[in-house]
C-alpha positions as CSV (number, residue, x, y, z in Angstrom):
1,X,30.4,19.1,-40.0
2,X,31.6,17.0,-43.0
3,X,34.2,14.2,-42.2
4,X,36.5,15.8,-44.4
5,X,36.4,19.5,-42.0
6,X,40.2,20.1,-39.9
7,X,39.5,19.2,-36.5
8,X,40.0,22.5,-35.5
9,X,39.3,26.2,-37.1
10,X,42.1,27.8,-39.2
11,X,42.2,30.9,-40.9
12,X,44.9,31.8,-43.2
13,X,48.4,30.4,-42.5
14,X,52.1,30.0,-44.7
15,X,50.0,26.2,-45.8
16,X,47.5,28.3,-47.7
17,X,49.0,31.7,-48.5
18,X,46.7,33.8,-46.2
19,X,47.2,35.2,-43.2
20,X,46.0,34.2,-39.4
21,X,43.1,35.8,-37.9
22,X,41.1,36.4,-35.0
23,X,37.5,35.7,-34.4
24,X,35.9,37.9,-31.9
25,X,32.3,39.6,-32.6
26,X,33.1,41.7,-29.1
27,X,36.0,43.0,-30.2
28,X,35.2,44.0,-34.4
29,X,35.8,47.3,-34.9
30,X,32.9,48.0,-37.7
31,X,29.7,45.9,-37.7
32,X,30.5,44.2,-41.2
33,X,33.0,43.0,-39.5
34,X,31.0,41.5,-36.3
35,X,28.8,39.6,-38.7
36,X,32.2,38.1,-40.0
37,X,33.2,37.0,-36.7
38,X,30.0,35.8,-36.1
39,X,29.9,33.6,-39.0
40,X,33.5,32.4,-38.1
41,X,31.7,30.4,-35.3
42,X,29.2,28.4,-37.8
43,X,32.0,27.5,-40.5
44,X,35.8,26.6,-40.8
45,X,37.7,29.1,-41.2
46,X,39.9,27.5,-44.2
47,X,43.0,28.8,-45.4
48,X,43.4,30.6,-49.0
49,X,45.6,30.7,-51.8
50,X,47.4,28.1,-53.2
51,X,45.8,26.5,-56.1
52,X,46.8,26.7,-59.8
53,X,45.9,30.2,-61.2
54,X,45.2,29.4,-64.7
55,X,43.0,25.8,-63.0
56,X,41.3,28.2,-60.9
57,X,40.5,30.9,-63.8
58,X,39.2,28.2,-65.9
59,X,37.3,26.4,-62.6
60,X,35.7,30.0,-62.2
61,X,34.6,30.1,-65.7
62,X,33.1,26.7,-65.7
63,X,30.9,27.9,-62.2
64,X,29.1,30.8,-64.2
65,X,26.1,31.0,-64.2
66,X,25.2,27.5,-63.0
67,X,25.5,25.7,-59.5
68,X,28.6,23.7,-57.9
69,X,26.4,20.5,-58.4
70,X,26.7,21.1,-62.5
71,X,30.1,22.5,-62.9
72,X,32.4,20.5,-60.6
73,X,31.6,17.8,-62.9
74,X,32.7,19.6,-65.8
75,X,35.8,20.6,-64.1
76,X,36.5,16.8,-63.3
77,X,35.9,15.6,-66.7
78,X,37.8,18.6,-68.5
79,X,41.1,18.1,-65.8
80,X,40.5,13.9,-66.5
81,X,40.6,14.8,-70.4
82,X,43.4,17.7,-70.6
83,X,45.3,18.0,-67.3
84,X,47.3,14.9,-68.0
85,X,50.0,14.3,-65.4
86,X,52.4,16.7,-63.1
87,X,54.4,17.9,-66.0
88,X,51.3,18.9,-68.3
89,X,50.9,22.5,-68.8
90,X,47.2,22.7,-68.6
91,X,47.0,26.2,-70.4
92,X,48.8,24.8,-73.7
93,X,46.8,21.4,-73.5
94,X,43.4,23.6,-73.6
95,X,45.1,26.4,-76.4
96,X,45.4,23.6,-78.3
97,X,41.5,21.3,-77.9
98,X,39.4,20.8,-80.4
99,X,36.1,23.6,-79.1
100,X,33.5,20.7,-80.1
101,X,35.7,18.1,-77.8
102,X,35.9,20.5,-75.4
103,X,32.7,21.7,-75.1
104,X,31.4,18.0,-74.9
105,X,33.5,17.6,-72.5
106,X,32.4,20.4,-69.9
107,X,28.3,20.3,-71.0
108,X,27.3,19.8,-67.5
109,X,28.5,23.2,-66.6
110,X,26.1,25.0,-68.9
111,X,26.6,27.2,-72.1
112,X,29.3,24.9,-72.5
113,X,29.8,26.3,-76.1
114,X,30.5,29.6,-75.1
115,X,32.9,28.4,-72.3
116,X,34.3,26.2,-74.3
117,X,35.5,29.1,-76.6
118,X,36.5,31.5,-74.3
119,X,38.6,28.9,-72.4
120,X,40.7,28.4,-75.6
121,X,40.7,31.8,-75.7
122,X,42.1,32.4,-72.5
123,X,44.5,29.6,-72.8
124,X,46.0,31.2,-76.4
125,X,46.2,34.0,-74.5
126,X,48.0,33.3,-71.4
127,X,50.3,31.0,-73.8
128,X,51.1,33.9,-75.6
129,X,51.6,36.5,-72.7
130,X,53.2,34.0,-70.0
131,X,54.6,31.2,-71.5
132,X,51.8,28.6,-70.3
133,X,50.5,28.4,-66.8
134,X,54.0,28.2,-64.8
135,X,54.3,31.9,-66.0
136,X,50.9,33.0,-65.3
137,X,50.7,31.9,-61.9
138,X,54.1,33.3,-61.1
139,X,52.1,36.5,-62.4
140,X,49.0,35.8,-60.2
141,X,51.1,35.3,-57.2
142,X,53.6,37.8,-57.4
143,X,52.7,40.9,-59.4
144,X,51.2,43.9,-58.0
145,X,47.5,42.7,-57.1
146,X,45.4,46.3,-59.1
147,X,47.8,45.5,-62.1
148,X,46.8,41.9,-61.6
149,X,43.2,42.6,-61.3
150,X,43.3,44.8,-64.0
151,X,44.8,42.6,-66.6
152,X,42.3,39.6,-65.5
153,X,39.5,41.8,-66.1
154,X,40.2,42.8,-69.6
155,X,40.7,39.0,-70.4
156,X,37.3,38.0,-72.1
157,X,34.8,36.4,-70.1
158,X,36.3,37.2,-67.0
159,X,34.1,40.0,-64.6
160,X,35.0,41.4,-61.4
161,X,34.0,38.3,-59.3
162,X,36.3,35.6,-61.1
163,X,39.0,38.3,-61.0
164,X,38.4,38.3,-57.4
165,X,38.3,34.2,-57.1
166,X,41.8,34.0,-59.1
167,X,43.1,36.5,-56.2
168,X,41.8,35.0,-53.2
169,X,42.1,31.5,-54.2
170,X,45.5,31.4,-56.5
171,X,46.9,34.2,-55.2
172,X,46.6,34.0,-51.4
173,X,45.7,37.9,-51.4
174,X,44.3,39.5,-48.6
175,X,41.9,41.8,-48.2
176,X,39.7,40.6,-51.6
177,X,36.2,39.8,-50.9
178,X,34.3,38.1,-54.0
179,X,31.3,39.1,-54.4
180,X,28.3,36.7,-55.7
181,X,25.0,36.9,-55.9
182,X,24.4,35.4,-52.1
183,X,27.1,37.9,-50.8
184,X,25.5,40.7,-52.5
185,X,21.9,40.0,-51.5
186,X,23.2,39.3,-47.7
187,X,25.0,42.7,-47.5
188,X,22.4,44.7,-48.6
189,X,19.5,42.9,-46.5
190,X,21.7,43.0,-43.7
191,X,22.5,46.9,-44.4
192,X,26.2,46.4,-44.8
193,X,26.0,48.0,-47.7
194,X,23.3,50.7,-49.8
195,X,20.1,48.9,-50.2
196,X,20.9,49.9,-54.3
197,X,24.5,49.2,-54.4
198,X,26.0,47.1,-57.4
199,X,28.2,44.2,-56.8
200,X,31.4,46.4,-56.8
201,X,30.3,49.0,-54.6
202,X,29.2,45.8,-51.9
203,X,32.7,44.4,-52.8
204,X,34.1,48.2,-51.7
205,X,32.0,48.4,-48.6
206,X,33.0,45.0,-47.5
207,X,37.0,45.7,-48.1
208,X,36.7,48.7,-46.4
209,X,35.3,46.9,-43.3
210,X,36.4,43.5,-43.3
211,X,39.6,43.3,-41.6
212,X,42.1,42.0,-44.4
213,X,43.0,38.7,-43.4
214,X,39.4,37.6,-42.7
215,X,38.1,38.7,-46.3
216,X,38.6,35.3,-47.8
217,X,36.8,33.4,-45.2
218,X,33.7,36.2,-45.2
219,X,33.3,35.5,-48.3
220,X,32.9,31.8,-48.4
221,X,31.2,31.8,-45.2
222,X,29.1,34.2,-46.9
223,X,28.0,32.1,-49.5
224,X,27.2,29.1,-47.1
225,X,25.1,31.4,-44.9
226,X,23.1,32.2,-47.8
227,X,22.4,28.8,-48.8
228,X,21.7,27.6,-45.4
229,X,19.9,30.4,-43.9
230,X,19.8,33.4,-45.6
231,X,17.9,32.5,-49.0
232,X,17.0,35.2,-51.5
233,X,13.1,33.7,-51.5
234,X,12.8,32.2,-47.9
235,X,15.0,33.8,-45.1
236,X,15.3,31.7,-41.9
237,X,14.1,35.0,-39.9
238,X,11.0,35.0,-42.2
239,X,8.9,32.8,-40.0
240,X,11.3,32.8,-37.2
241,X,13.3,35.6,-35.9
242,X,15.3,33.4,-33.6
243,X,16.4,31.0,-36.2
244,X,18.7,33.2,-37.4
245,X,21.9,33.1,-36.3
246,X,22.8,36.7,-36.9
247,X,19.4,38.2,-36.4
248,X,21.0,41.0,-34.2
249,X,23.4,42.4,-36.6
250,X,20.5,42.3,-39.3
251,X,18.5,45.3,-40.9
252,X,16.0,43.2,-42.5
253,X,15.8,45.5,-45.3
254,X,13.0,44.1,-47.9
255,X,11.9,41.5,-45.7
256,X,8.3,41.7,-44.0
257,X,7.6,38.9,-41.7
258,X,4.1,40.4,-41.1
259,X,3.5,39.9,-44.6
260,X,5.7,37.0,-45.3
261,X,7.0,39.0,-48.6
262,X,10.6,39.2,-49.6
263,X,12.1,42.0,-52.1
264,X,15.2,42.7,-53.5
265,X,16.7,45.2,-51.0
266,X,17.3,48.3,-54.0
267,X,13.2,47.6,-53.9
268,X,12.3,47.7,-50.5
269,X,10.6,50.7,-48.7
């Protein structure tokens, strides 16, 4: 574990907006939610909610289609440039950049010209709807969380999965499960959800079975499950069935050990 972990396992909590929860495989009551609890005894179980809404809408943006390892950079360098001190209302700084400056700026992140633009966009349009970022987060936090949804999603450049983030991370909501591309290949391989299911309907099946209050920390864990074992070319279980962790809540479905081939699941037989 990193230096930096809690010494002990939180989920949830009035510190990050979420709510407490329970980590018991024997005791889930579907079997999305056993692999949940399972997964609870790999990771910290951190608490949600909490962060700036209109920071983490733009964070989101900056993470698409590109890694951690390029965008947090990008996020660093465009909070150094334009989040100036406590009293500086990120939304109007960034309604107001210069779109070469800022797309300098974030390049590490990837189609930085396109972000660039619709982070100005975004930041026009929340000055204009909200009043700056004091007012969207006060929306974020408080409104009705479909309404919220809904209005994120017709923002441009924002899809169901940065919708989701603003939720789960801003707004402390529970039962929202993100889904990205590691949590949609795990679901389906795992049979959690149709082998041909689209990222909503694995979002639906998850919300459905994931307790609530443990959404938030599936979905993270999730993600760091997939990196670390459950790889969309090389699963763990692929030359070892035993060195994966969750091998007995697992369908397997379009991986072949005896062959050593891996498929998307919509294409396995």
């Amino acid at each position: 574990m990193s230096d930096e972990e809690p010494v002990e396992n939180i989920s949830g909590g009035a510190a990050g907006g979420g709510q407490s929860a329970t980590f018991d495989p024997e005791t889930a009551g579907t079997r999305a939610e056993a692999v949940v609890d399972c997964l609870g005894d790999l990771y910290w179980q951190k608490t949600y909610g909490g962060r700036d809404a209109f920071e983490c809408l733009v964070r989101t943006i900056l993470s698409q289609n590109t890694s951690d390892k390029a965008s947090q950079p990008a996020h660093n360098e465009l909070m150094a440039r334009y989040g100036g001190g406590d009293d500086t209302d990120l939304a109007r700084a960034l309604a107001e950049a210069d779109q070469p400056e800022l797309a300098e700026t974030i390049s590490s992140a990837g189609l930085y010209n396109q972000k660039s633009e619709r982070i100005i966009a975004l930041a026009q349009r929340i000055c204009e709807e909200y009043d700056g970022e004091a007012g969207f987060d006060e929306f974020v936090r408080e409104g009705v969380p479909d309404a919220v949804r809904s209005t994120l999603l017709d923002m441009n450049g924002v899809g169901p999965k940065t919708a989701d983030c603003v939720l789960l991370f801003a707004g402390g909501r529970g039962g929202v499960f993100p889904v990205d591309t590691h949590v949609h290949r795990i679901a389906r391989r795992m049979g959690l959800a149709p082998a041909e299911a689209d990222h909503e309907t694995v979002r639906e099946f998850l919300e459905r079975d994931v307790p609530a209050e443990k959404c938030g920390f599936g979905h993270t864990a999730m993600i760091q499950f997939g990196r670390e074992y459950c790889s969309a070319r090389k699963p763990a279980c692929l030359d070892d069935p035993d060195a994966c962790p969750l091998a007995g809540h697992c369908d397997q479905v379009g991986v072949y050990p005896a062959t050593g081939e891996v498929v998307d699941p919509a294409e396995a037989e």
